[in-house]
KOLSE-855527 format. One record per residue (C-alpha): residue in one letter; x negated, y, z. Coordinates in steps of 0.25 Angstrom, whole numbers, padded with zeros to 4 digits, always signed. Layout:
<rs>
AXYZ;...
</rs>
This chain:
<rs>
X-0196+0499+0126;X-0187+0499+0139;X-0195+0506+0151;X-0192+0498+0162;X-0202+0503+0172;X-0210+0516+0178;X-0220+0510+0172;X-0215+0507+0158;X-0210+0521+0160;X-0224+0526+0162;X-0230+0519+0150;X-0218+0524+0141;X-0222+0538+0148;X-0239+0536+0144;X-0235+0529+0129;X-0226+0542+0126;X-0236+0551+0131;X-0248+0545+0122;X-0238+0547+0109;X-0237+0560+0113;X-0252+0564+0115;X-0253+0555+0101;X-0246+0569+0093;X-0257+0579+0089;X-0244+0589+0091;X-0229+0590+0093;X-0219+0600+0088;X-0208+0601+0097;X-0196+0607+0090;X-0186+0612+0101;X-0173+0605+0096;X-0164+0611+0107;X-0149+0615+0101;X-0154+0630+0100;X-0166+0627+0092;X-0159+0618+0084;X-0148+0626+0082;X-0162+0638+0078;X-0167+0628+0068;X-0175+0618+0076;X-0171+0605+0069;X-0176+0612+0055;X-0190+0614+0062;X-0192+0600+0067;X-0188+0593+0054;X-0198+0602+0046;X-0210+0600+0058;X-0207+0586+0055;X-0209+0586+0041;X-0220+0594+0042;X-0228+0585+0051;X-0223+0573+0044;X-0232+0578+0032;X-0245+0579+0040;X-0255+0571+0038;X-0257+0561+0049;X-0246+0569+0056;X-0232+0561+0061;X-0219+0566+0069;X-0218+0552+0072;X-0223+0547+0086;X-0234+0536+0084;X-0244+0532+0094;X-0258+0537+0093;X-0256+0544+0080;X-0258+0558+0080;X-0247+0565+0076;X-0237+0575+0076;X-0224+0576+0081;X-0211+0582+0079;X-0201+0582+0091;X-0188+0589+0095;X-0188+0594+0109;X-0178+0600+0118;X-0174+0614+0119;X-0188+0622+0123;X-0180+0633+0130;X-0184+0645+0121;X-0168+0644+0113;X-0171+0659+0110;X-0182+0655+0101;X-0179+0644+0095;X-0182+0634+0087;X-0195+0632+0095;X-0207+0622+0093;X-0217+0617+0102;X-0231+0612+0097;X-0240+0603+0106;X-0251+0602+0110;X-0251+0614+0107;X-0240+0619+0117;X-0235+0631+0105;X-0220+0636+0108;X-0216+0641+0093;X-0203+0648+0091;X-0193+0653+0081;X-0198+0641+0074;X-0193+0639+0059;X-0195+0630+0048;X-0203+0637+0041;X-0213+0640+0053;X-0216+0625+0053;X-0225+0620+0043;X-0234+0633+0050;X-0231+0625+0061;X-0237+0613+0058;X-0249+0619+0050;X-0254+0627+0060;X-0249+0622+0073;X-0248+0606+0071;X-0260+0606+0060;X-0269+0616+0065;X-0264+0618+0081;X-0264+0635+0079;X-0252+0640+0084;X-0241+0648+0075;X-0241+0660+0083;X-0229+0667+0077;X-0220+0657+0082;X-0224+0658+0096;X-0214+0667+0107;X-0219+0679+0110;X-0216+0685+0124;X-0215+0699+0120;X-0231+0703+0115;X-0235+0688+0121;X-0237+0676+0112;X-0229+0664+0119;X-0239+0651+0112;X-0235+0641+0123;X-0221+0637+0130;X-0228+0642+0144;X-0231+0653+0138;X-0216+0659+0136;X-0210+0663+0147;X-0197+0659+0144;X-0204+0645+0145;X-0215+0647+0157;X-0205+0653+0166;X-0198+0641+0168;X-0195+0628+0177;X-0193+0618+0169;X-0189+0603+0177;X-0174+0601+0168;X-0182+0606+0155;X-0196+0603+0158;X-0195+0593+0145;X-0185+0601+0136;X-0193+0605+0124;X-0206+0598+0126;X-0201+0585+0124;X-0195+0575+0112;X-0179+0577+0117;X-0176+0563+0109;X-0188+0557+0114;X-0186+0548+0129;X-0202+0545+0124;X-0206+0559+0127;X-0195+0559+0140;X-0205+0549+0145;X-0217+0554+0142;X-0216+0567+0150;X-0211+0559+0163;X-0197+0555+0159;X-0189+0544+0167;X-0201+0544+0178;X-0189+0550+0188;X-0181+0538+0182;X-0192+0529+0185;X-0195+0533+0201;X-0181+0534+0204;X-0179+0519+0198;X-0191+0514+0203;X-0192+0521+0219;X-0180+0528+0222;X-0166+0523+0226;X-0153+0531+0222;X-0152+0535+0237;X-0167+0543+0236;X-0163+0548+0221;X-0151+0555+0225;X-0157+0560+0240;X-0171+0565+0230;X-0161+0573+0221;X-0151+0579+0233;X-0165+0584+0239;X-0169+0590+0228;X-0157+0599+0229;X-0155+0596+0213;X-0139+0604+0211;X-0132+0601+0198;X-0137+0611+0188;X-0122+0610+0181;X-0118+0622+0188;X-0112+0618+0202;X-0125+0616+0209;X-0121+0603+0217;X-0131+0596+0221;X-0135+0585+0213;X-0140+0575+0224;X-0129+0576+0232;X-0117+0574+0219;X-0128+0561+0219;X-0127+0555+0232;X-0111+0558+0231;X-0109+0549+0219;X-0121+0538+0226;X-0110+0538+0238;X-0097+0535+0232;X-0091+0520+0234;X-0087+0519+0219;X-0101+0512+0213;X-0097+0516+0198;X-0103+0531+0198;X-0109+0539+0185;X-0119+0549+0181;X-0112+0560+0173;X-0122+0572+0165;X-0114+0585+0163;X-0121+0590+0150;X-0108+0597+0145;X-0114+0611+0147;X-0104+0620+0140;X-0107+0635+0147;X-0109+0644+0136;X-0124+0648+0134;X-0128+0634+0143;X-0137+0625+0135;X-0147+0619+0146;X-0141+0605+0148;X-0140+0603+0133;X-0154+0607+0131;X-0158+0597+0141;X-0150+0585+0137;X-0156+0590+0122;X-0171+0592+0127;X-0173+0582+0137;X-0160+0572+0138;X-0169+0563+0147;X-0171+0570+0159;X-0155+0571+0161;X-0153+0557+0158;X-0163+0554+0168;X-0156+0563+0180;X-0146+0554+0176;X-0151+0541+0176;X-0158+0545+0190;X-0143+0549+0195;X-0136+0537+0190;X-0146+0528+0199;X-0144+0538+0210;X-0128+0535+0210;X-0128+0522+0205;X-0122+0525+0192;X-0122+0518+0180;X-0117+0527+0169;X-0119+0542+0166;X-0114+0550+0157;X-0119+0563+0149;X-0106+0573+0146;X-0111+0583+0135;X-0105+0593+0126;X-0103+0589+0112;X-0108+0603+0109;X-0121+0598+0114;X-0125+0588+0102;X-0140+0587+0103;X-0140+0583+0117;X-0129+0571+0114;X-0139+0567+0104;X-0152+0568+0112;X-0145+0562+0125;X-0141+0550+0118;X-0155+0550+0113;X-0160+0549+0126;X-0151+0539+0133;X-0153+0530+0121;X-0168+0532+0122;X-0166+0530+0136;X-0158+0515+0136;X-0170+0510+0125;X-0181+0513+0136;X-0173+0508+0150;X-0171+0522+0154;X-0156+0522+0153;X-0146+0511+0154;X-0148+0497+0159;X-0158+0493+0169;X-0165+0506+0169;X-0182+0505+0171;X-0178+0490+0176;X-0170+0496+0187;X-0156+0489+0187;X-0151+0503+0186;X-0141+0504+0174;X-0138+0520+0170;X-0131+0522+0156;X-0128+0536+0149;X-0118+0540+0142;X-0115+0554+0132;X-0102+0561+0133;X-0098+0572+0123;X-0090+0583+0129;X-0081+0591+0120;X-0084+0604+0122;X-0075+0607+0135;X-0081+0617+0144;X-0074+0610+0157;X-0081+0597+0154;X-0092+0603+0160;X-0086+0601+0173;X-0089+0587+0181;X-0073+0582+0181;X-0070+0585+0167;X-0082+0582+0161;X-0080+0569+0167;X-0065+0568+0163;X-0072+0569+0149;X-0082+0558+0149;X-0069+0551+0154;X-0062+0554+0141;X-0053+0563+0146;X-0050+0577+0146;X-0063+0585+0153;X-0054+0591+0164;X-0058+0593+0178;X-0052+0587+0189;X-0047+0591+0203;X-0059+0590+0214;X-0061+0580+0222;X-0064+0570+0217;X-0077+0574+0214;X-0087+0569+0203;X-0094+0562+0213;X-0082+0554+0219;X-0075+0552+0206;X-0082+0556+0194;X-0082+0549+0179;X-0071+0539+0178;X-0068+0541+0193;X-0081+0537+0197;X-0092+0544+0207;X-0099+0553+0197;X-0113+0562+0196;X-0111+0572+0188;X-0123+0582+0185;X-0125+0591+0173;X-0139+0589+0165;X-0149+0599+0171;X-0145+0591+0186;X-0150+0578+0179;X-0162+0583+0174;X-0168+0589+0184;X-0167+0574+0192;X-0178+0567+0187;X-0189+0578+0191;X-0182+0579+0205;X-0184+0563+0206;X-0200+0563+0200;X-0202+0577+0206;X-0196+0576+0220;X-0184+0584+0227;X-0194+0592+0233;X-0200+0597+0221;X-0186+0602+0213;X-0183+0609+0227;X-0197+0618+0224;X-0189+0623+0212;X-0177+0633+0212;X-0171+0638+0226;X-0167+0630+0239;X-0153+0629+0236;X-0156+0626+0220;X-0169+0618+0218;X-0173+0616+0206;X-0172+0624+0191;X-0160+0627+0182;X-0160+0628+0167;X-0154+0639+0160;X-0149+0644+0148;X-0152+0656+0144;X-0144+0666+0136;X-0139+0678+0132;X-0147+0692+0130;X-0159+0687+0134;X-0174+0685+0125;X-0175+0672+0129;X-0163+0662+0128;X-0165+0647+0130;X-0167+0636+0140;X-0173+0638+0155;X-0176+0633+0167;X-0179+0639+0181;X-0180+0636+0195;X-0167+0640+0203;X-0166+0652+0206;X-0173+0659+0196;X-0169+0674+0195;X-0160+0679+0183;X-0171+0690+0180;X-0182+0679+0181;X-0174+0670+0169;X-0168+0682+0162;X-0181+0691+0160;X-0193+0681+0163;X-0188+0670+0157;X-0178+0674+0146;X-0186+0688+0143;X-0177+0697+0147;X-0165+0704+0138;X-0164+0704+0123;X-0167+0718+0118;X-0169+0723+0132;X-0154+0723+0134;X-0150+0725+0150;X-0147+0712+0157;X-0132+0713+0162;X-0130+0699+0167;X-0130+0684+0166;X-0118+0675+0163;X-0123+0662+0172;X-0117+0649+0171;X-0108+0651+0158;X-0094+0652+0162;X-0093+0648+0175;X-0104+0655+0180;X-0105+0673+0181;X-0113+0684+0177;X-0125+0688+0186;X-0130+0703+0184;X-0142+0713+0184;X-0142+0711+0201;X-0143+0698+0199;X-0155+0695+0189;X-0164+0693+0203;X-0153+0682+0210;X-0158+0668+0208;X-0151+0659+0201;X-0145+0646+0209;X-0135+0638+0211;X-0131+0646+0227;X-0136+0662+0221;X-0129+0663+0206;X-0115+0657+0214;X-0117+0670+0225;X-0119+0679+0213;X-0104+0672+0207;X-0108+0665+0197;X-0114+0648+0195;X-0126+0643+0189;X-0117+0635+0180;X-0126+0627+0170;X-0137+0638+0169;X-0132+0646+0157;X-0136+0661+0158;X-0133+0671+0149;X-0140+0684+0148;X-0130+0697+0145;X-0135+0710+0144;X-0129+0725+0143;X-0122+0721+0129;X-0114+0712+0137;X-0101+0713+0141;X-0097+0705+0154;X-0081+0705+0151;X-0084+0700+0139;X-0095+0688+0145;X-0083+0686+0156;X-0071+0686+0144;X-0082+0676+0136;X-0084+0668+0146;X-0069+0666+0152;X-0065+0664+0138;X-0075+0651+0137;X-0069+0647+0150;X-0055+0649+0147;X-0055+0641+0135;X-0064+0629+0141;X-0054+0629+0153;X-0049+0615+0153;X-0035+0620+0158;X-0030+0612+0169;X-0031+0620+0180;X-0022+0633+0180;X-0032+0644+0185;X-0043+0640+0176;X-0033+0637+0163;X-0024+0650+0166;X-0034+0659+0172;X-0046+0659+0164;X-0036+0662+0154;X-0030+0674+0160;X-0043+0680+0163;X-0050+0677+0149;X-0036+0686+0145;X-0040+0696+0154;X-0055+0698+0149;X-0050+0699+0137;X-0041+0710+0138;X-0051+0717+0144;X-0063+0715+0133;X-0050+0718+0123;X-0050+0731+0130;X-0036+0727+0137;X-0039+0725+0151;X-0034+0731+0163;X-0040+0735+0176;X-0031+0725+0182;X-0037+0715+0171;X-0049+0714+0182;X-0041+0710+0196;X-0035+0699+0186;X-0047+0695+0182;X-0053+0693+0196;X-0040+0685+0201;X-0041+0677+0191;X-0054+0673+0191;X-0054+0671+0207;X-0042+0662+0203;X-0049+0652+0194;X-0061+0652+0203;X-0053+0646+0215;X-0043+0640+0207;X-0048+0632+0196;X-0051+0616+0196;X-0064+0616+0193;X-0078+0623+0193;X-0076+0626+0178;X-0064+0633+0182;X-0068+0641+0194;X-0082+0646+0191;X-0073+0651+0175;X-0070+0665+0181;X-0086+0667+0186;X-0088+0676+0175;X-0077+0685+0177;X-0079+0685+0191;X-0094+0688+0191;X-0093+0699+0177;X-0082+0706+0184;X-0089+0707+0198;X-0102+0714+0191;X-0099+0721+0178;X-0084+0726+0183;X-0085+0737+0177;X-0088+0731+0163;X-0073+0725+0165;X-0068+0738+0170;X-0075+0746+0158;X-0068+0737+0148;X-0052+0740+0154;X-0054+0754+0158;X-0065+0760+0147;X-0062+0751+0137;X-0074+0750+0133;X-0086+0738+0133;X-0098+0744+0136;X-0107+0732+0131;X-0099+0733+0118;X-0094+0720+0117;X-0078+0719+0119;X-0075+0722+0104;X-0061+0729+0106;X-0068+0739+0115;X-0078+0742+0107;X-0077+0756+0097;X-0085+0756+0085;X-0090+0772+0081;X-0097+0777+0071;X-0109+0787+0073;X-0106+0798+0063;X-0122+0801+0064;X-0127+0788+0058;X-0114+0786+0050;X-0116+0790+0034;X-0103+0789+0029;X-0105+0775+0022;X-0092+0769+0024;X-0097+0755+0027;X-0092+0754+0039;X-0077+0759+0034;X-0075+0748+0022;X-0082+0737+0032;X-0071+0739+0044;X-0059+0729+0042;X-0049+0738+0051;X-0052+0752+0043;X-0055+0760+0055;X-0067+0767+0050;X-0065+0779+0040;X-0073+0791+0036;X-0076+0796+0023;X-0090+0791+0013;X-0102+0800+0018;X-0098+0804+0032;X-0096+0795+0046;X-0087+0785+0046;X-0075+0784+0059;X-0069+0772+0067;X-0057+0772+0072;X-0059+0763+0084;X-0041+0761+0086;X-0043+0756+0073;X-0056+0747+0074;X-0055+0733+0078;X-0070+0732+0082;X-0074+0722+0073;X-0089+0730+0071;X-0089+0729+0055;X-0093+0744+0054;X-0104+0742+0064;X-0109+0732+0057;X-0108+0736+0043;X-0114+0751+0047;X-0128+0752+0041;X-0130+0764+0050;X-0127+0760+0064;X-0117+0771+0065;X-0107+0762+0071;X-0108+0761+0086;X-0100+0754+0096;X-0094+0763+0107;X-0093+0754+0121;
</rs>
């Protein structure tokens, strides 16, 4: 059936909707990447067999017979306790779900509608039955991921049915690409890739150029270590980015988009083909869109991993077939983009957040967030926290509110010692900082970017030479070497840090460091480049001493830089047993049967096999 119409759109909308009230329940099984990588995909096939054998009961969707069904949703947010498993009407939140808790499932829950109380989250003493009631969940804006998990992700039907396409509809039906792109500028919508620019104003840019030929480019490549939120979108609810996209295209007179993603990303290809495919059936995407005369078609690109492709000219060099480098600036992507041509080029979180601005009113996303970044931002959440997963919360939510409110606080009780934001590009934001909001104009004056909105919890067991070697040893090898400072200098400085961890490194190791990264950041080509020495910069302004320890002590006080660590043994708990000696490859423990046992630490080549092997903890590591 082609929609070609609000109207048809509406009927699509109230048909979908009755085929939904028609299920006496639904199992939705989170099939995000992390609870499918948990076990997820086990749990929906043995739920659908299960329900297949049912009396009266199907998993397939038939109009006005009672049934169940089965459906794989998006990522529910809760990664930490995956696999997961929603059941309506009943609105139960189970978790740690496994195969063998699904036939209980079905007999209690599905058959009888009592809940399976073991499976539920538990917030310390306090049973969690429902989604709102976990505060991981209820403390939340949800506007990019309001459908992530509560939807059929391979489903445009269920799309519909929960008010998809209507942005698409109104601005077909009663707004011209003038008012689109002026209702997006006064939203004050900023590209959620990092930058910040604002997405109206990249808009009217493109709209303006002479050259008539103009494209819609999505960067979904996403490669910041611990970033998963615009794969989880484009996995949970492809739609809603595809109709940002749609939306721009007719604001910029363009005829053809492009999705760039990360062939590390294999479930959103799969789902986002889905999508488009759904789309062109039902006159969503393609030609002659809802019997407009607009035309829009989308296209997938794979990316091969290369970290620089995240940036807008090389990612573009790569859709191009060539070699994702970037370019000298200006040009810029708006003047001459893909193939040379006047380009919008927005990451996936910018596109979704378009259609509720459009339905919703600029007005409305300004009451979200701060004056100078309306709106919410998604976040991975990471680390040495209870809680990992997916959020989202208005700008300028406090460190303190996500880390301890929303993410539980730190494992074990740990003490927080920072957060790396932003990945590799971004800095480390510490203990007098947990109250500072976090916004595109607050996290730059505090020497870090928002980047794509990773966040990784470290507490006291962390050592921050070792998160800045980490983190300039990822750059350095995803440098895409052509420029000089980045090439040469990330490399230099990588060979720094690791001196230093090796317990090599001078006092004259630090003034290096810090001409060196003040090098690349003025220096480099492009942004990947500049913002590459942000976690130097930002780990050696506030844990100096940490860097200074390492040279003049050698010693690592959280015990992670192997070749300063010294492994003893506690002649107390030690009984004389031996173990330890016939387990150590570099023969530098030796004692005699029945009394404590030595290291010689010049001899040892810390690789911990006596700590490990000892039944009796009586080897410790010394900082």
């Amino acid at each position: 059936m082609s929609i070609k119409s609000k109207e048809d759109l509406l009927n699509k909308q109230a048909e979908v909707n009755e085929q939904i009230k028609s299920y006496t329940c639904r199992v939705l099984v989170c099939s995000g990447t992390g609870c499918i990588a948990s076990g997820a995909q086990k749990i929906y096939e043995e739920m659908s067999v299960l329900c297949e054998r049912i009396d009266g009961v199907t998993v397939e969707m038939q109009k006005d017979v009672p049934h169940v069904g089965v459906i794989k949703t998006g990522c529910q947010g809760l990664c930490e306790l995956g696999p997961l498993m929603r059941i309506e009407p009943y609105d139960y939140q189970y978790v740690h779900v496994q195969p063998e808790d699904c036939k209980e499932i079905v007999e209690k829950t599905i058959l009888e509608g009592k809940p399976v109380e073991r499976l539920f989250y538990r917030d310390n003493n306090t049973v969690c039955p429902h989604p709102d009631d976990i505060p991981f969940l209820n403390q939340q804006t949800r506007i990019v991921l309001e459908n992530c998990g509560k939807i059929d992700a391979e489903s445009i039907e269920e799309y519909i049915a929960v008010g998809g396409y209507q942005a698409l509809a109104k601005v077909m039906g009663s707004m011209s690409p003038r008012e689109v792109i002026d209702e997006v500028t006064k939203s004050g919508l900023r590209g959620r890739g990092g930058a910040g620019f604002p997405a109206g104003k990249k808009w009217s840019q493109v709209a303006r150029q002479a050259e008539k030929t103009r494209y819609v480019v999505c960067n979904g490549d996403e490669g910041d270590p611990g970033a998963f939120m615009d794969g989880s979108v484009m996995e949970g609810d492809p739609y809603k980015m595809i109709v940002g996209m749609t939306i721009a295209a007719y604001a910029v007179g363009a005829e053809d988009g492009y999705i760039y993603v990360r062939a590390e990303y294999p479930l959103s290809v799969k789902r986002l083909h889905m999508a488009i495919e759904q789309a062109e059936k039902y006159g969503l995407l393609g030609d002659n869109i809802l019997n407009s005369g607009v035309n829009f078609h989308l296209h997938i690109n794979r990316g091969a991993g290369a970290f620089v492709c995240g940036e807008g000219s090389a990612l573009t060099a790569s859709i191009e077939g060539n070699r994702g480098m970037p370019r000298v600036k200006p040009p810029r992507t708006v003047e001459k983009g893909l193939w040379g041509k006047p380009t919008v080029l927005n990451n996936v979180e910018t596109y979704a957040n378009v259609p509720k601005i459009i339905l919703q009113g600029a007005d409305w996303f300004r009451t979200i967030g701060t004056e100078g970044s309306p709106g919410t931002k998604t976040f991975s959440l990471t680390g040495s926290i209870e809680n990992t997963g997916l959020i989202e919360v208005p700008m300028g939510t406090t460190l303190r509110h996500i880390i301890y409110d929303i993410g539980g606080g730190l494992k074990s009780g740990a003490a927080f010692k920072g957060v790396q934001i932003g990945g590799p590009s971004g800095g480390c934001l510490i203990l007098d900082q947990l109250d500072a909001p976090l916004d595109f104009d607050s996290v730059k004056k505090l020497d870090a970017i928002m980047g794509s909105g990773g966040l990784v919890v470290m507490d006291e067991n962390t050592c921050m030479v070792e998160v800045a070697r980490f983190f300039m040893n990822f750059t350095q090898r995803e440098s895409c070497g052509k420029c000089v400072p980045c090439r040469e200098g990330t490399k230099r400085m990588l060979e720094i840090l690791e001196r230093i961890v090796d317990g090599k490194g001078e006092m004259s190791d630090l003034d290096e460091l810090e001409e060196l990264a003040n090098m690349v950041q003025n220096m480099a080509l492009c942004g990947l480049g500049k913002s590459a020495p942000l976690p130097v910069i930002s780990t050696l302004k506030r844990f100096r001493d940490e860097y200074e320890e390492h040279i003049r002590d050698k010693k690592c006080r959280a015990k992670v830089c192997t070749a300063l660590r010294q492994f003893h043994i506690n002649p107390e708990f030690c009984i004389g047993c031996g173990k330890c000696a016939k387990n150590c490859p570099a023969g530098a423990i030796s004692g005699k049967i029945k009394h404590p046992y030595h290291i010689d630490n010049d001899i040892c080549i810390k690789c911990g096999a006596c700590k490990d092997n000892c039944n009796f903890d009586a080897v410790y590591v010394e900082a």
